[in-house]
C-alpha positions, 0 to 999 in steps of 0.5 A: 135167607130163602132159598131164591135169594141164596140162588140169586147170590150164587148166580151172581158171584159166579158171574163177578170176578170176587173169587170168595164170599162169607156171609152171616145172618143170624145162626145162618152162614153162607160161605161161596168160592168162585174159581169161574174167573179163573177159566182163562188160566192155561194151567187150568185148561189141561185139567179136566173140569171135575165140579164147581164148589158152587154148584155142589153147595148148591145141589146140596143145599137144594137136597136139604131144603126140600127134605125140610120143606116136606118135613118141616112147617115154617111160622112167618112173619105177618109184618115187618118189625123188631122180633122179641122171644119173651114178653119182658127181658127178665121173662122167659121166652114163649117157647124154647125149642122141643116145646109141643105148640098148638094152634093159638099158642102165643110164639113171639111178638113182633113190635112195629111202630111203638105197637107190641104185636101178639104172634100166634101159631097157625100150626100144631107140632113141636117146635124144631128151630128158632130162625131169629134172634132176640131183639133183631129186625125181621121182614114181612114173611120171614122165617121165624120158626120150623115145626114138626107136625108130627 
C-alpha cells in the first residue's frame, strides 16, 4: 500500500465515526484509532489536546518512507496479473533477499491472461525485501521488490 492510499485511508477514517481500523495486505498492517469522534465528549474538553495517534502514525510513517525512498529502489510492476517468485512450484525462487541483482537478472513472473510474463531488474543492487507474496494478485506499478543500490 502506497503512501497516497495510506494518506486517503487516514484522512478518511478521521472524518468517519469508526473509531478503530486493522488492515492486512500481504506482510503489510495497518492499524488506525480514531479518538476525533470523541471531540463532543465534556470529559475530554477539560484536557488539553497532547496529539492524535493518527497524525503520529502518520509523522512517522512519512519519516521512514522518505528515508527509504532516497535510500531504497522499488522494482514494480509493468502489469496487472498474478505474482509467481519461482519458475515452478517445486523450484527455487529467482532471488531470495540478501541476492546481488543486476540489471536483466530475471526477478519474477507475473502471469496475465494464461501468459507467464519474464520480470527483469531495471536496476543493479542487493535485494532488501520482497513486497508480495507467492502466487497473489498484483496491480499495474505495484511494489514488488526494495533495492539497495549501494
Amino acid at each position: 500500500m502506497d503512501l497516497k492510499k495510506i494518506k486517503s485511508l487516514i484522512q478518511l477514517i478521521s472524518k468517519s465515526n469508526i473509531s478503530e481500523i486493522r488492515i492486512k495486505i500481504g506482510n503489510t498492517k495497518i492499524h488506525i484509532k480514531n479518538k476525533t469522534f470523541m471531540k463532543n465528549d465534556s470529559w475530554n474538553t477539560s484536557y488539553p489536546k497532547i496529539s492524535s495517534p493518527i497524525s503520529d502514525f502518520y509523522d512517522r510513517f512519512s519519516k521512514i518512507e522518505k528515508e527509504n525512498r532516497n535510500k531504497y529502489l522499488t522494482i514494480k510492476s509493468p502489469m496487472i496479473g498474478t505474482f509467481y517468485r519461482k519458475p515452478h512450484p517445486d523450484q527455487k525462487p529467482f532471488v531470495k533477499v540478501g541476492d546481488k541483482i543486476k540489471i536483466g537478472t530475471k526477478v519474477c513472473v507475473i502471469e496475465a491472461m494464461k501468459l507467464f510474463n519474464d520480470i527483469e531488474s531495471e536496476v543493479n543492487g542487493k535485494l532488501i525485501k520482497v513486497l508480495v507474496e507467492d502466487a497473489t494478485p498484483v496491480d499495474y506499478d505495484q511494489p514488488l521488490f526494495t533495492v539497495d543500490p549501494t
